[in-house]
C-alpha positions as CSV (number, residue, x, y, z in Angstrom):
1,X,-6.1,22.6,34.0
2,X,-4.6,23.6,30.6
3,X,-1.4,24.5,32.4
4,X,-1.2,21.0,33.0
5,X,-1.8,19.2,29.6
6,X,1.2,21.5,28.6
7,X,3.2,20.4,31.1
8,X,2.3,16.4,30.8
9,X,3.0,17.0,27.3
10,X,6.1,18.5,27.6
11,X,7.6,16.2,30.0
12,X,6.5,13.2,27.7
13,X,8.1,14.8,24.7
14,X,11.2,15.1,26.8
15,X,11.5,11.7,28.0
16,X,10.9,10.0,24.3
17,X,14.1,11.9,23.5
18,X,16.2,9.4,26.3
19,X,19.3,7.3,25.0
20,X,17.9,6.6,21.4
21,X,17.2,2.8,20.7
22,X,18.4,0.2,23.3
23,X,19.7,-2.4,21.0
24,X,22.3,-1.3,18.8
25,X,22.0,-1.1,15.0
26,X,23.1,-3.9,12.8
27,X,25.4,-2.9,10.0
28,X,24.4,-0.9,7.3
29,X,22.8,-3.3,4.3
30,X,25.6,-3.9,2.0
31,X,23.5,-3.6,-1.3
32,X,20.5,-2.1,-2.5
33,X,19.3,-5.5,-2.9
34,X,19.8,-6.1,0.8
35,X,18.5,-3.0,1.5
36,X,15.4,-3.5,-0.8
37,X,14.7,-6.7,1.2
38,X,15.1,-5.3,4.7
39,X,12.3,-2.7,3.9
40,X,8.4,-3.2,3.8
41,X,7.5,-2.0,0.1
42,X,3.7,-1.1,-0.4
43,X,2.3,0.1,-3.6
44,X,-0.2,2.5,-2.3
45,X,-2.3,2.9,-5.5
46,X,-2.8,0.1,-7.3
47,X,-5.3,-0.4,-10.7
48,X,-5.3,-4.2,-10.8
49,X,-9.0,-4.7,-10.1
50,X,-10.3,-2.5,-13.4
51,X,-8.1,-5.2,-15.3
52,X,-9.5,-7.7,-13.3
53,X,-13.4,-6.9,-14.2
54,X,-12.2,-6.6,-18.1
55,X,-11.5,-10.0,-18.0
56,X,-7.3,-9.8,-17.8
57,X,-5.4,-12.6,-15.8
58,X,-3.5,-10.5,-14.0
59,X,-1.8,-13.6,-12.5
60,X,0.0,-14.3,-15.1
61,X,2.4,-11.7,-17.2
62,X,1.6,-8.8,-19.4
63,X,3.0,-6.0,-21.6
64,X,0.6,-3.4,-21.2
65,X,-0.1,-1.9,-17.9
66,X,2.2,-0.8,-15.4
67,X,1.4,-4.1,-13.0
68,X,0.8,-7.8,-12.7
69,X,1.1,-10.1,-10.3
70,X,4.0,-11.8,-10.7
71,X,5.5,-7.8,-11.2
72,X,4.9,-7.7,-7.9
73,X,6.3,-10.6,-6.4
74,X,9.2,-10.4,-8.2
75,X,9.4,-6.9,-6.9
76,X,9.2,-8.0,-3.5
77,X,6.2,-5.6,-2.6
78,X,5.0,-7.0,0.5
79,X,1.2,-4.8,0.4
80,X,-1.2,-3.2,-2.2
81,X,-3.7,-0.9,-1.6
82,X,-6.1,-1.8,-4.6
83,X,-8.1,1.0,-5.9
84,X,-11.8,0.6,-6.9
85,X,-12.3,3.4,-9.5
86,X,-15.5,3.4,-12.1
87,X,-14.9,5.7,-14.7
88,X,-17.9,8.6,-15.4
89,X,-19.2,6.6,-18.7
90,X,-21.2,4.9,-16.0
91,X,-24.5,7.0,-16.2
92,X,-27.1,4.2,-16.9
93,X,-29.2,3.3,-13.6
94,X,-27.0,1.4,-11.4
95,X,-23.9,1.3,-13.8
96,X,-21.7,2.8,-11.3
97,X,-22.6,0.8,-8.5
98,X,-22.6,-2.5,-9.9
99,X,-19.0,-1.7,-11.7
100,X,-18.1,-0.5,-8.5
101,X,-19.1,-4.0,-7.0
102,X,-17.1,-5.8,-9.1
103,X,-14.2,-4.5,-8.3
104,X,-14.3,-4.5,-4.9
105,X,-15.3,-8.6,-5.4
106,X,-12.1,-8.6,-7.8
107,X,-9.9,-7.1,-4.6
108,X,-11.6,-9.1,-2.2
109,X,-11.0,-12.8,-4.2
């Protein structure tokens, strides 16, 4: 029986290495800005919803931080993977979870 899995596997590995895509590549982008656009860009860490539960508009522009919204847009990020982090000051009886719960209200609004 083992014998085969190996052997299904094998022959499906082989024949996903066949002729390669069957439409032919369009030209190589001509800038990095065309490049930049063709891509999907997703910020895979992203700190927005402690600055949300502080009170911060984060829809509109900031100095500090690394990250706004309008950062993003013009950055042409097309998905964020907000983080929900509480901090270990939280110690009181329900601190953490209720800081916790506002952020992820912050991410999902």
């Amino acid at each position: 029986m083992r014998a085969r899995w190996i052997s299904l596997t094998i022959l499906l590995l082989t024949l996903q290495c066949g002729e390669g895509p069957s439409q032919p590549r369009s030209r190589p982008p001509s800038s990095l800005e065309e490049l930049h656009s063709s891509l999907l860009l997703i910020d895979a860490h992203n700190d927005l919803p402690s600055y949300t539960v502080r009170g911060v508009d984060v829809g509109q522009p900031r100095n500090e931080g690394h990250t706004d919204l309008p950062r993003l847009r013009q950055g042409g990020v097309d998905a964020v993977f907000f983080s929900a982090y509480v901090a270990r000051g939280y110690v009181g009886k329900n601190q953490a979870a209720h800081r916790l719960l506002e952020m992820i209200d912050a991410i999902r609004t």
